[in-house]
C-alpha positions as CSV (number, residue, x, y, z in Angstrom):
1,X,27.8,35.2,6.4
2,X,30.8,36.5,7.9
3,X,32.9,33.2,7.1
4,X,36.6,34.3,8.9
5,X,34.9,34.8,12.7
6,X,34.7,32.3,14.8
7,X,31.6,30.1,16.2
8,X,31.1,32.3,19.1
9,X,30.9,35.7,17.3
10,X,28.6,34.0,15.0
11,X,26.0,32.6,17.5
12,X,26.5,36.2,19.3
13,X,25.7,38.4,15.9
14,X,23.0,36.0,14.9
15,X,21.5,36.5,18.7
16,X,21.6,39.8,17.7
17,X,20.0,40.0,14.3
18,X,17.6,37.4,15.3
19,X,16.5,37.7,18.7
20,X,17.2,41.1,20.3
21,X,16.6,43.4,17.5
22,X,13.2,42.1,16.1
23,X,12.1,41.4,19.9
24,X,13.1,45.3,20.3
25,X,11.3,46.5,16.7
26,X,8.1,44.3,17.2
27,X,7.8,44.4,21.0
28,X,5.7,47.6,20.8
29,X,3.6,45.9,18.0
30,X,3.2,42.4,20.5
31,X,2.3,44.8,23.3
32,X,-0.6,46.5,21.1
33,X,-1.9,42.9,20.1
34,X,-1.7,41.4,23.2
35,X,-5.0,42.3,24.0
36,X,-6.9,41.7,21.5
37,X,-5.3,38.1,21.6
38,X,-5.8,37.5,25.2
39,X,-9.7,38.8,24.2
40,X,-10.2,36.4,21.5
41,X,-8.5,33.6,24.0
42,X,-11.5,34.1,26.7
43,X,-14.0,34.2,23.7
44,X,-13.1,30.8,22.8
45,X,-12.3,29.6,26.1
46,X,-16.0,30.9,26.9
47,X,-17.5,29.3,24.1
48,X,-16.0,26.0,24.4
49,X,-17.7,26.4,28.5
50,X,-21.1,27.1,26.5
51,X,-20.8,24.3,24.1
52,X,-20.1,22.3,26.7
53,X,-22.9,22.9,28.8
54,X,-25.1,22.9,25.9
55,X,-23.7,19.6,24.7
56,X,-24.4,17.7,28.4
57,X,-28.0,19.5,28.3
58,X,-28.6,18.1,24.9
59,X,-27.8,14.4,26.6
60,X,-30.2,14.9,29.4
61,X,-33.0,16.4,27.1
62,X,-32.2,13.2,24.7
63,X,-32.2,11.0,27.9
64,X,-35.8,12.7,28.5
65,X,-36.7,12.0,24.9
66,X,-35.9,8.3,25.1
67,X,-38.7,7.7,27.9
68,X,-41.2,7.7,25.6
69,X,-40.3,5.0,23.9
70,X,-40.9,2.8,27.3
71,X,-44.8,4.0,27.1
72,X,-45.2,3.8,23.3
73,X,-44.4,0.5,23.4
74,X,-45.5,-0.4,26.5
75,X,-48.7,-3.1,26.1
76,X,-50.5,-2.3,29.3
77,X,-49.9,1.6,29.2
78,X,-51.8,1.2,25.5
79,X,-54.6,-0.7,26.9
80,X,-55.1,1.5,29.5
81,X,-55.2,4.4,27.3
82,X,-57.3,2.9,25.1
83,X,-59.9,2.1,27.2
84,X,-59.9,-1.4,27.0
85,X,-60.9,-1.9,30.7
86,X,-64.8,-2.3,31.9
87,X,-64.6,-1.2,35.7
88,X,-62.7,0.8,37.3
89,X,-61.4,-1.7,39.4
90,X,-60.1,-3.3,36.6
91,X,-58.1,0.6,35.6
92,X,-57.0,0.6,39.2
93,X,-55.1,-2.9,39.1
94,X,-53.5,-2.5,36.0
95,X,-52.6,0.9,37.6
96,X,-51.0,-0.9,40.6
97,X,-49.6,-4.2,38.9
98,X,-47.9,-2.9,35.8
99,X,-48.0,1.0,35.5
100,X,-46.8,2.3,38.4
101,X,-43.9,-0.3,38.9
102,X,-43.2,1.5,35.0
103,X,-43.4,5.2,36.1
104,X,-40.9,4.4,39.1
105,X,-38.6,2.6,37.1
106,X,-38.6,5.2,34.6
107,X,-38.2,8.0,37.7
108,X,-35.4,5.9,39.8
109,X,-33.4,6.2,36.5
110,X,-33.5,9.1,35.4
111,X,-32.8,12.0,37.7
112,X,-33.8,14.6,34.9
113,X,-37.5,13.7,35.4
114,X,-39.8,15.2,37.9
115,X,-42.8,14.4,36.9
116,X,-45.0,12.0,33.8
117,X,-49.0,12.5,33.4
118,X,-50.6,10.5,30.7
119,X,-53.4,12.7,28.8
120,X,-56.7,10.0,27.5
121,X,-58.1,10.8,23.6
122,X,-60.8,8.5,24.8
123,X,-63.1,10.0,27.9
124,X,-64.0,7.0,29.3
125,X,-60.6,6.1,30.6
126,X,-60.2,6.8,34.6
127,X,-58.0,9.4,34.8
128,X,-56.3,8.2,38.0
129,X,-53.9,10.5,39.8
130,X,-50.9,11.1,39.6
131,X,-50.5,9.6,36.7
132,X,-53.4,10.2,34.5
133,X,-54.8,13.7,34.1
134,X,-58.1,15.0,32.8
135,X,-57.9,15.9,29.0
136,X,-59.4,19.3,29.3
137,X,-56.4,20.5,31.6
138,X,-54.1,20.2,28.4
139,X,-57.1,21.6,25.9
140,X,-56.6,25.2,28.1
141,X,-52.6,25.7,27.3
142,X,-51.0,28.1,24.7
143,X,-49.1,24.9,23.4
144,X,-51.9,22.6,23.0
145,X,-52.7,23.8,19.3
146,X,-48.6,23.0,18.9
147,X,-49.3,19.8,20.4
148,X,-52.1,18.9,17.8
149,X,-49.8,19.4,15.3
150,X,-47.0,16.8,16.1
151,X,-46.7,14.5,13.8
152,X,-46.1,10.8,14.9
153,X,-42.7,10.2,16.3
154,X,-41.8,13.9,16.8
155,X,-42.1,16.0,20.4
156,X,-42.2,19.0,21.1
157,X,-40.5,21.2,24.2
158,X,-41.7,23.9,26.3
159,X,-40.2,26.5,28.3
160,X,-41.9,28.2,30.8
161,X,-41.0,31.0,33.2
162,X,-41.4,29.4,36.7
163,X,-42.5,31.4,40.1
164,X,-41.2,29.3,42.4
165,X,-37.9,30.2,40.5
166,X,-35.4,31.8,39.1
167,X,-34.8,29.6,36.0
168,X,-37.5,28.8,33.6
169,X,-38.5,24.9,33.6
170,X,-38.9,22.7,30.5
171,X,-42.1,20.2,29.3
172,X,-41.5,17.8,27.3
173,X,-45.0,16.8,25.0
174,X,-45.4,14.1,22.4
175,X,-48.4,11.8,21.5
176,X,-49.1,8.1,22.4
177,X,-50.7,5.6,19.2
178,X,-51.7,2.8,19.4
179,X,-49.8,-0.4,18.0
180,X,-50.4,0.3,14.5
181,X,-49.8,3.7,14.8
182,X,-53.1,3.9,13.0
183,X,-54.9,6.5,16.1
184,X,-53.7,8.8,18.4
185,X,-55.0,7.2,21.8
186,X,-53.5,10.1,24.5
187,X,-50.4,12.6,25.3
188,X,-47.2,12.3,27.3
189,X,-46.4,14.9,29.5
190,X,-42.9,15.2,30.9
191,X,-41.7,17.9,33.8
192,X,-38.2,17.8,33.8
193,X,-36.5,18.3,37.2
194,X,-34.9,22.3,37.7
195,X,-31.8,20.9,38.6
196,X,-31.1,20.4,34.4
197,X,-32.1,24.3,33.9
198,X,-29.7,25.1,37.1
199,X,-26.9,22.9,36.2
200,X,-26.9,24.5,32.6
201,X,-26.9,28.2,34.1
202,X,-23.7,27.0,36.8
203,X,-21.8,26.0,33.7
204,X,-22.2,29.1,32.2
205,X,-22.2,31.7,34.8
206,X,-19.2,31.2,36.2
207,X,-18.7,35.0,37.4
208,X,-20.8,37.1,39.4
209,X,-20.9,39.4,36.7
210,X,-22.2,36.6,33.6
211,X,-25.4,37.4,32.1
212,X,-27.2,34.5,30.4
213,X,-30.1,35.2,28.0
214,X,-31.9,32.7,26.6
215,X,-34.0,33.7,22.7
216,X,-35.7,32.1,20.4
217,X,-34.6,32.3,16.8
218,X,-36.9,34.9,15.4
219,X,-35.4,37.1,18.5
220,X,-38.1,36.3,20.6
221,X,-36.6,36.9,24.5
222,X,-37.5,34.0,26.6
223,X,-35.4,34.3,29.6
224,X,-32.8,36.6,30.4
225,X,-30.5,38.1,33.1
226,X,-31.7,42.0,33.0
227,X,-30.5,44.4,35.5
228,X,-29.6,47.6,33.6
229,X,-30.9,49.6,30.8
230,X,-28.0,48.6,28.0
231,X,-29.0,44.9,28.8
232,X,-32.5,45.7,27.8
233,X,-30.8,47.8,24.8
234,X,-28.7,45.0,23.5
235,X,-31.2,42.0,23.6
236,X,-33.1,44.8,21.5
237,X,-30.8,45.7,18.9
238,X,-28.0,43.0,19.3
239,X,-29.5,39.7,19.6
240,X,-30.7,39.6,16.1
241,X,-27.2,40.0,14.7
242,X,-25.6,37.6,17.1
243,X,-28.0,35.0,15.8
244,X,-27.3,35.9,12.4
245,X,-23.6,35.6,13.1
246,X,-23.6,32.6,14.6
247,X,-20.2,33.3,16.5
248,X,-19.3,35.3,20.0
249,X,-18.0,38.7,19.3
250,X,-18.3,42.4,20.8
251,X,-21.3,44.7,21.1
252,X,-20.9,48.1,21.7
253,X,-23.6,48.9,24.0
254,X,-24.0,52.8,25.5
255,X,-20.2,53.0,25.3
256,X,-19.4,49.7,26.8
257,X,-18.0,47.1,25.1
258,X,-19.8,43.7,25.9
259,X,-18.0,40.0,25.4
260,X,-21.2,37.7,24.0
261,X,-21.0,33.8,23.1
262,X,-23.7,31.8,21.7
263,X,-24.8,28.4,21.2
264,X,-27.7,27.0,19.6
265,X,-29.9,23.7,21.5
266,X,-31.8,22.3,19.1
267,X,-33.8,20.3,20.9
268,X,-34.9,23.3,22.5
269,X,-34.7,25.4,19.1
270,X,-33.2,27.9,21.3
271,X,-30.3,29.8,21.5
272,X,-28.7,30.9,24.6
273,X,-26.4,33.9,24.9
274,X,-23.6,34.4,27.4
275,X,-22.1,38.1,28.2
276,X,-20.3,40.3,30.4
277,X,-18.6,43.9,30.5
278,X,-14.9,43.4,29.0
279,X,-14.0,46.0,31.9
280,X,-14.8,43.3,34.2
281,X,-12.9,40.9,32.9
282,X,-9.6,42.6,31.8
283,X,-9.2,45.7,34.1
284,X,-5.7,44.5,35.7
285,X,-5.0,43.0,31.8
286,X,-3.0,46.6,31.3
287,X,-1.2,46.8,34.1
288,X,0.3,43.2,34.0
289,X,1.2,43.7,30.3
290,X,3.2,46.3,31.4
291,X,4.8,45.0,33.9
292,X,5.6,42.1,32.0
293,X,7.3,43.8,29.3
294,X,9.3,45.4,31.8
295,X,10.2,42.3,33.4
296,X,11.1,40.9,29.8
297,X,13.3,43.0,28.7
298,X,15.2,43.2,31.8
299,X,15.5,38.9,31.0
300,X,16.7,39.5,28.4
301,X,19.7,41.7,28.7
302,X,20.6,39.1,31.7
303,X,20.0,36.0,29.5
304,X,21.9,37.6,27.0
305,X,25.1,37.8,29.1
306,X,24.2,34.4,30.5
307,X,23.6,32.7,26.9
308,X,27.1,34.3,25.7
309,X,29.0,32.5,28.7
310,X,26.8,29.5,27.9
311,X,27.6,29.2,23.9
312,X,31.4,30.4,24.1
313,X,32.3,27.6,26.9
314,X,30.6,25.0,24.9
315,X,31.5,26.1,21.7
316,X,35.7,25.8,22.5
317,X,35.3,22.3,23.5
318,X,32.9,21.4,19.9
319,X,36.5,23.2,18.3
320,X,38.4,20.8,19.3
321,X,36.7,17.5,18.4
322,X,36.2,19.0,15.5
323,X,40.2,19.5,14.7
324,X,40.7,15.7,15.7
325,X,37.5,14.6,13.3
326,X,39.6,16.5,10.4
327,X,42.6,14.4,11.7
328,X,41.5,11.2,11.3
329,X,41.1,9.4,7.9
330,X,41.7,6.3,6.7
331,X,45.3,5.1,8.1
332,X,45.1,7.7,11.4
333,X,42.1,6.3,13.6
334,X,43.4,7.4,16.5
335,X,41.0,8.0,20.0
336,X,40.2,11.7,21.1
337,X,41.6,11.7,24.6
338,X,40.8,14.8,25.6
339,X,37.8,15.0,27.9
340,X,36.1,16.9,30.7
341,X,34.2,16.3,33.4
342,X,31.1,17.5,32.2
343,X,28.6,14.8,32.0
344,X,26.2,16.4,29.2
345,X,25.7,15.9,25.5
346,X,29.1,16.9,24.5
347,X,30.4,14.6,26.7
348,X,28.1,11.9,25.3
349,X,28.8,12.8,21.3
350,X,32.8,12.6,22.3
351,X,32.4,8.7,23.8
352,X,29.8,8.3,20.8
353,X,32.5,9.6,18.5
354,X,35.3,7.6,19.9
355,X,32.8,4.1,19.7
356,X,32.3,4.9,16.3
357,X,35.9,4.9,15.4
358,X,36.9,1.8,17.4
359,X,33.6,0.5,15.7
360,X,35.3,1.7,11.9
361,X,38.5,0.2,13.0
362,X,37.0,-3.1,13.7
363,X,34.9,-3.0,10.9
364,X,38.1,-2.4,8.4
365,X,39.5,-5.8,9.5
366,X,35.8,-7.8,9.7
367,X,35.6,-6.5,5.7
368,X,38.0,-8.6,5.0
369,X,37.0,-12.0,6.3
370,X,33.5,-10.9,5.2
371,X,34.6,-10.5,1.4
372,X,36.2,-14.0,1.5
373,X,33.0,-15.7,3.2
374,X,31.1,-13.9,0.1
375,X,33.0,-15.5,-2.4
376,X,33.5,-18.9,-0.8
377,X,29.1,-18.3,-0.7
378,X,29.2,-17.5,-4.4
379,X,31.1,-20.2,-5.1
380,X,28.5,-23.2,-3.4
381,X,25.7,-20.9,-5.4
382,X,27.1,-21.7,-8.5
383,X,27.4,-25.1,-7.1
384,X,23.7,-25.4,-6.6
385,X,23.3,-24.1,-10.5
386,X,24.4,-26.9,-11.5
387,X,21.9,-29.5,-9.5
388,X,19.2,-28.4,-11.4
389,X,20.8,-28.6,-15.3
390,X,22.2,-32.2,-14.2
391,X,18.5,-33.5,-12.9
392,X,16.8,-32.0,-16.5
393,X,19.5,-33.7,-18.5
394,X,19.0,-37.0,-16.2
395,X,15.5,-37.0,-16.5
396,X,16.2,-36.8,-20.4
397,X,18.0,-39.2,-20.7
398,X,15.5,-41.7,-19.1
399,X,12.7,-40.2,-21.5
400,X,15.2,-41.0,-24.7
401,X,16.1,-44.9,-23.1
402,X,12.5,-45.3,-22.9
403,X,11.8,-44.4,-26.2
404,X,14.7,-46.6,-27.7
405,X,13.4,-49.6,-25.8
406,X,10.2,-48.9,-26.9
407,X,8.2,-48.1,-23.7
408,X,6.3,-44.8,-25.0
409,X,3.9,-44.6,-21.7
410,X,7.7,-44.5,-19.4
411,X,8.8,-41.9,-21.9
412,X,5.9,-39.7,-22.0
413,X,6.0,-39.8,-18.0
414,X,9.4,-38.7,-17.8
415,X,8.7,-36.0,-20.3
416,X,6.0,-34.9,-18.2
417,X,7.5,-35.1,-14.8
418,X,10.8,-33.4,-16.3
419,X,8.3,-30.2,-17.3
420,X,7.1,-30.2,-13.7
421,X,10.2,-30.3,-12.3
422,X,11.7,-27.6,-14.5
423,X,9.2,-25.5,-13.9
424,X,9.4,-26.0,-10.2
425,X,13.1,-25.3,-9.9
426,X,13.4,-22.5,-11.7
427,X,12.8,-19.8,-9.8
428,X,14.6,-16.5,-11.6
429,X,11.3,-14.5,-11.3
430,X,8.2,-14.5,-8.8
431,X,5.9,-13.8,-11.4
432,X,4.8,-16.0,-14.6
433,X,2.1,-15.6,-17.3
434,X,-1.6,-17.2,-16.3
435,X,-0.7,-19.7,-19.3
436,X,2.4,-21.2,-18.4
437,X,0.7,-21.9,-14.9
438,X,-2.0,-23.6,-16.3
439,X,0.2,-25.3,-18.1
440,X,2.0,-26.5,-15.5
441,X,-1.3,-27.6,-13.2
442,X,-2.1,-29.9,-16.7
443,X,1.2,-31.4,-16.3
444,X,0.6,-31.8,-12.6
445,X,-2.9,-33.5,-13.5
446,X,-1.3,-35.7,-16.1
447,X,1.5,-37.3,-13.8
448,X,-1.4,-37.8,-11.1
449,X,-3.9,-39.7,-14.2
450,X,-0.6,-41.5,-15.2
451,X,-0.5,-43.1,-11.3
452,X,-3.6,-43.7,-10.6
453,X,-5.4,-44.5,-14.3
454,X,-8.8,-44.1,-15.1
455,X,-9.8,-43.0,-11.6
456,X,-8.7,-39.4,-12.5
457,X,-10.5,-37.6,-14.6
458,X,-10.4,-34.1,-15.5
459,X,-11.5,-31.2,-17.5
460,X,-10.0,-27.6,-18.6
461,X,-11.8,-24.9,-19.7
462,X,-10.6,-21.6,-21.1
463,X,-13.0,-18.7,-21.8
464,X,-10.2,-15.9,-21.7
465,X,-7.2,-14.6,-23.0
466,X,-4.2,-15.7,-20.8
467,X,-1.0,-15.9,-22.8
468,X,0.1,-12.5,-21.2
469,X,-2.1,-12.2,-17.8
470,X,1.1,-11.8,-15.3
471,X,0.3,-13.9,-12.0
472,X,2.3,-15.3,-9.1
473,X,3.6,-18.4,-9.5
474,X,2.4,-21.5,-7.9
475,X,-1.2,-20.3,-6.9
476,X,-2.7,-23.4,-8.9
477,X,-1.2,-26.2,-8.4
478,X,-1.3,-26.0,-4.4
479,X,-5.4,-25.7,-5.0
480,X,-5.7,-28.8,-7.1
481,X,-3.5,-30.6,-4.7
482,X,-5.8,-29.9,-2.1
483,X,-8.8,-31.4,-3.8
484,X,-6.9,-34.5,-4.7
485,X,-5.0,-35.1,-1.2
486,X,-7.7,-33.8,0.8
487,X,-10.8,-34.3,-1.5
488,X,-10.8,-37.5,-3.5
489,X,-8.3,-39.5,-2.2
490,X,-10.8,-41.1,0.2
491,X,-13.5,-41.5,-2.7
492,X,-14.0,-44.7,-4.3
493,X,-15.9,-43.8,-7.3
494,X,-14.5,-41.7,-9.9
495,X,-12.2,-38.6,-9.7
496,X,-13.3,-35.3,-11.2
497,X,-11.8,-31.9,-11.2
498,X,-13.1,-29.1,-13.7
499,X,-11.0,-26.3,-13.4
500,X,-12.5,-22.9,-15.7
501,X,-10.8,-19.6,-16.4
502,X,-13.2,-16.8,-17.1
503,X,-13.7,-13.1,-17.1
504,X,-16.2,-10.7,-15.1
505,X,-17.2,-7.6,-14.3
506,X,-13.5,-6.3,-15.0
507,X,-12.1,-9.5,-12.6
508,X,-10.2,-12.9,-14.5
509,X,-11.6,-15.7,-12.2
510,X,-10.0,-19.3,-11.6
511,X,-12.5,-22.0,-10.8
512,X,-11.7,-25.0,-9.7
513,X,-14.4,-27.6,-8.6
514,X,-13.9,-31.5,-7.8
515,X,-16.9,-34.3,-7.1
516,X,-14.6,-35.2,-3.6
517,X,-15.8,-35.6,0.5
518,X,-15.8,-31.7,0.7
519,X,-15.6,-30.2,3.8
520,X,-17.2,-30.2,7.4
521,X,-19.3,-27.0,7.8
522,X,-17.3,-25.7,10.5
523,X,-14.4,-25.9,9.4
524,X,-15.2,-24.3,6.2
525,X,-16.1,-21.2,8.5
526,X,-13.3,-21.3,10.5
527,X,-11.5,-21.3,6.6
528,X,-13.7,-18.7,5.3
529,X,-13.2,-16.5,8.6
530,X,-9.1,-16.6,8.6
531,X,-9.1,-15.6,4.7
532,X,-11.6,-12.4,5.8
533,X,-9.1,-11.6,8.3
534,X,-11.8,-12.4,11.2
535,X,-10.3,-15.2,13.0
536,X,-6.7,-15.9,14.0
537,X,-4.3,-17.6,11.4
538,X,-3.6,-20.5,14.1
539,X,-6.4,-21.8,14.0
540,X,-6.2,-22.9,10.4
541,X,-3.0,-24.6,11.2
542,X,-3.4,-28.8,11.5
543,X,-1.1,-31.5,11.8
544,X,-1.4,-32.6,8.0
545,X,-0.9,-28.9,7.2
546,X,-3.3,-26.3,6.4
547,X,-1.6,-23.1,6.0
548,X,-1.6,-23.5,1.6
549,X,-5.2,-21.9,1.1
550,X,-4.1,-19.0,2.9
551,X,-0.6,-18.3,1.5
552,X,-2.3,-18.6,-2.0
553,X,-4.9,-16.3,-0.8
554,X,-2.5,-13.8,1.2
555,X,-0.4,-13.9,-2.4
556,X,-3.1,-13.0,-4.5
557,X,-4.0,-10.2,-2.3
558,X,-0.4,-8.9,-2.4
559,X,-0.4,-8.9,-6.0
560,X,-3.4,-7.6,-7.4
561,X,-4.6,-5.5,-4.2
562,X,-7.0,-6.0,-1.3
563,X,-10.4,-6.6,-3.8
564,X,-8.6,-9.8,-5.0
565,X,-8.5,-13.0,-3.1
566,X,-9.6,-16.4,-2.6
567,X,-13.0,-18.0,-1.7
568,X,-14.1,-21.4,-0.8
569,X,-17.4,-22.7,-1.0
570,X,-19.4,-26.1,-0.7
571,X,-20.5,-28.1,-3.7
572,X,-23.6,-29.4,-2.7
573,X,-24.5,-32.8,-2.6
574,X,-20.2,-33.6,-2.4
575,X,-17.0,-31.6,-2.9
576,X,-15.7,-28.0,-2.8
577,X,-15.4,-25.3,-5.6
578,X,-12.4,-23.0,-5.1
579,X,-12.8,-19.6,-6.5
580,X,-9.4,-17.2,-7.8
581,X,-10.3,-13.6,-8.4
582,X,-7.8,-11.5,-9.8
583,X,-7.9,-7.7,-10.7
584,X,-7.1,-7.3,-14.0
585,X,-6.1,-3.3,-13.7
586,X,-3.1,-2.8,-16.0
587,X,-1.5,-6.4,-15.1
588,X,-2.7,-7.5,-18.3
589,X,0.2,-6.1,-20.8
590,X,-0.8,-5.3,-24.8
């Protein structure tokens, strides 16, 4: 796109094409929409207010519900109930003593409460007041037969349309059993204080004009804000469909267009409705649209002026750092010298620039002396190659004297200690087969049975197929090292370590047991609760070591995934059994 102008006539066509035109084609289509967005803005903005109040009424009603666990499982409020007393004077110190210190407990924290009675199955419990009421006062309410009906551990709420004001209040009901839950033995009544109703409507009615009503889901009007006749109208013909919907919307009631939200309390099996007349809410919308598309597109035509001024000043001095960056090259790293005054991010790319080539210049000459160092470090590695070659060819050596002088037991050491030790040193790859480290723990075994004789005793058992089961390297040998430094060294009797291989349940486990001291009990938690990841690794660390169990562990994990690892556990009566789990996944090759 028009590749012979210049930056500045590029940034000002694009402007153009970008910016001023489509703001000019679609502003019209904005000003149309604008609206119906800023409409669907207060619906949501309203229903989060709803939900919000409905969300801290549904903590207090759960707060209310909670009580009744402190009377179910109260002792004294069951005996009481279940008319366990003989005299009344015995009724009226239980009262005093343990009930009453349990209703103002239950009052002093919770400020949703205004009120408890306790309703008697059994007509021969006192029904002392406040507390206790007379059973035929709850026979005569409409929600008795609802009441009857609750099964155990269920409640049931009850709004009612007060006098007193303007708010209906809420009853919470729900039936005390004994202590086997084997007979109903009275009802709980709760009043719960206005202030809960009131808060919720002060949440929601936060206009003069807000109208909250309050339905039950078969569209059943149980409280409602009704002043004029499309009210009436629309809790007739529209609450049914805002249920059904589920969402706010608009109702077109007599001509007016009304903004609803809804939320559903469950505890309450309620829903409440929140509207109000979209004239009252976006009457001056019009006029401020207006005026703000008049104010933009004045902006604009001055921003335009302003941004060309802006671009074309800063553009001349990106122009000519860029003719010194085509400049510079390999034998020219010359400084750009020509700078402003301007402190801004021009001004900081030109410095940056100008580091960066003082940084190439002295990283030209550092090449160098780095390239030599590298060799003269190649050199000492090939050094160190040799170490290794001339300690296996030393070692057999010894082995072939010791056969020629005829001391077999020297020789077969040597040979034995040689395949340690070349196994040990060569380290070309991270990863070996699950044979050739098994071999390498029996040759590790052997050397220990050579030094210390009959002592050592030991015992290898393969149940799997392990010539081609890739593994780390070195997650054996550290294990049986452990048992022997840590485990038998200290025993007098004899040394054993049984080491199995195995599969199961999709998993090739290592086993390793020995007939050592074992382990104290808490430090085999504190080992058990590094390796879960529970505890802090520096608390495993000792002064004769300690950190082996968990780098074979951590190793294992790294290799075959998090579901592999190692375990430790105790070997009752004596020792320790050391378990390897390894996913066998597609490690295993064909």
């Amino acid at each position: 796109m028009l590749p012979k102008t210049k930056i500045v006539q590029k940034l000002f066509v694009g402007y153009l094409l970008m910016v001023l035109i489509p703001f000019l084609i679609f502003g019209y289509f904005v000003y149309n929409q604008a609206q119906s967005r800023f409409l669907e803005q207060y619906l949501r903005n309203r229903q989060e207010l709803i939900e919000q109040a409905s969300n801290s009424l549904q903590v207090d009603l759960t707060q209310v519900e909670s009580v009744y666990q402190l009377f179910q499982y109260n002792e004294y409020m069951l005996e009481y109930l279940s008319g366990n007393y003989r005299s009344e004077s015995q009724y009226v110190y239980n009262l005093l003593k343990n009930i009453r210190p349990l209703y103002s407990f239950v009052s002093v924290g919770n400020k949703q409460i205004q009120g408890i009675r306790m309703y008697s199955i059994n007509p021969e419990v006192e029904t002392l007041e406040p507390e206790f009421g007379e059973t035929n006062e709850l026979i005569h309410k409409p929600e008795y037969g609802e009441i009857q009906a609750l099964p155990p551990g269920k409640g049931l709420w009850v709004m009612k349309q007060s006098t007193s004001q303007q708010y209906p209040s809420l009853i919470y009901y729900q039936k005390i059993y004994n202590s086997q839950f084997s007979k109903q033995i009275g009802i709980m009544e709760i009043k719960v204080s206005d202030d809960v109703i009131n808060m919720l409507m002060e949440k929601i009615k936060t206009k003069k004009d807000d109208r909250v009503l309050i339905i039950s889901p078969d569209s059943k009007l149980l409280f409602g804000d009704l002043d004029h006749t499309e009210e009436v109208q629309l809790v007739q013909k529209s609450a049914s469909a805002i249920i059904q919907e589920s969402k706010s919307g608009h109702y077109i009631v007599r001509g007016k267009r009304l903004l609803s939200n809804m939320v559903t309390v469950e505890s309450l099996d309620v829903v409440v409705i929140s509207y109000t007349n979209e004239k009252g809410v976006f009457e001056n919308l019009k006029k401020e649209l207006q005026f703000v598309a008049l104010g933009g597109v004045i902006c604009l035509f001055m921003l335009s002026a302003v941004y060309y001024w802006i671009v074309s000043s800063l553009t001349k001095r990106i122009v000519k750092l860029s003719r010194h960056m085509r400049r510079v090259g390999f034998d020219n790293l010359s400084m750009y010298t020509e700078r402003t005054n301007d402190r801004d991010e021009i001004d900081y790319l030109t410095s940056s620039y100008n580091a960066m080539l003082q940084r190439i210049d002295d990283l030209v000459n550092k090449v160098h002396r780095e390239e030599l160092l590298r060799k003269e470090a190649d050199y000492k590695v090939l050094q160190a190659q040799i170490k290794p070659h001339f300690l296996y060819n030393t070692l057999e050596s010894i082995r072939m004297m010791a056969e020629v002088n005829e001391a077999p037991e020297v020789a077969n050491f040597t040979h034995t200690f040689g395949k340690l030790i070349r196994y040990s040193l060569s380290n070309d790859k991270f990863e070996t087969t699950l044979h050739d480290e098994l071999e390498h723990v029996r040759n590790f075994l052997q050397i220990h049975k050579i030094r210390v004789g009959e002592r050592l005793d030991y015992a290898i058992e393969v149940d799997a197929r392990i010539n081609r089961f890739v593994c780390p390297r070195f997650i054996l040998q550290p294990l049986v090292e452990n048992s022997i430094i840590h485990g038998l060294s200290r025993l007098r009797k004899q040394w054993m370590i049984r080491l199995r291989i195995y599969e199961e349940n999709g998993y090739l486990k290592v086993e390793i047991k020995d007939n050592g001291v074992g382990i104290e009990a808490d430090r085999l938690r504190m080992i058990q609760g590094v390796l879960h990841g529970e505890l802090d690794l520096e608390r495993l660390q000792t002064e004769s070591g300690g950190l082996g169990v968990y780098n074979v562990h951590e190793r294992i994990k790294s290799f075959y995934g998090n579901q592999s690892g190692l375990s430790l556990n105790s070997n009752d009566p004596n020792g320790m059994i050391c378990i390897i789990q390894m996913y066998k996944g597609e490690l295993e090759s064909c």
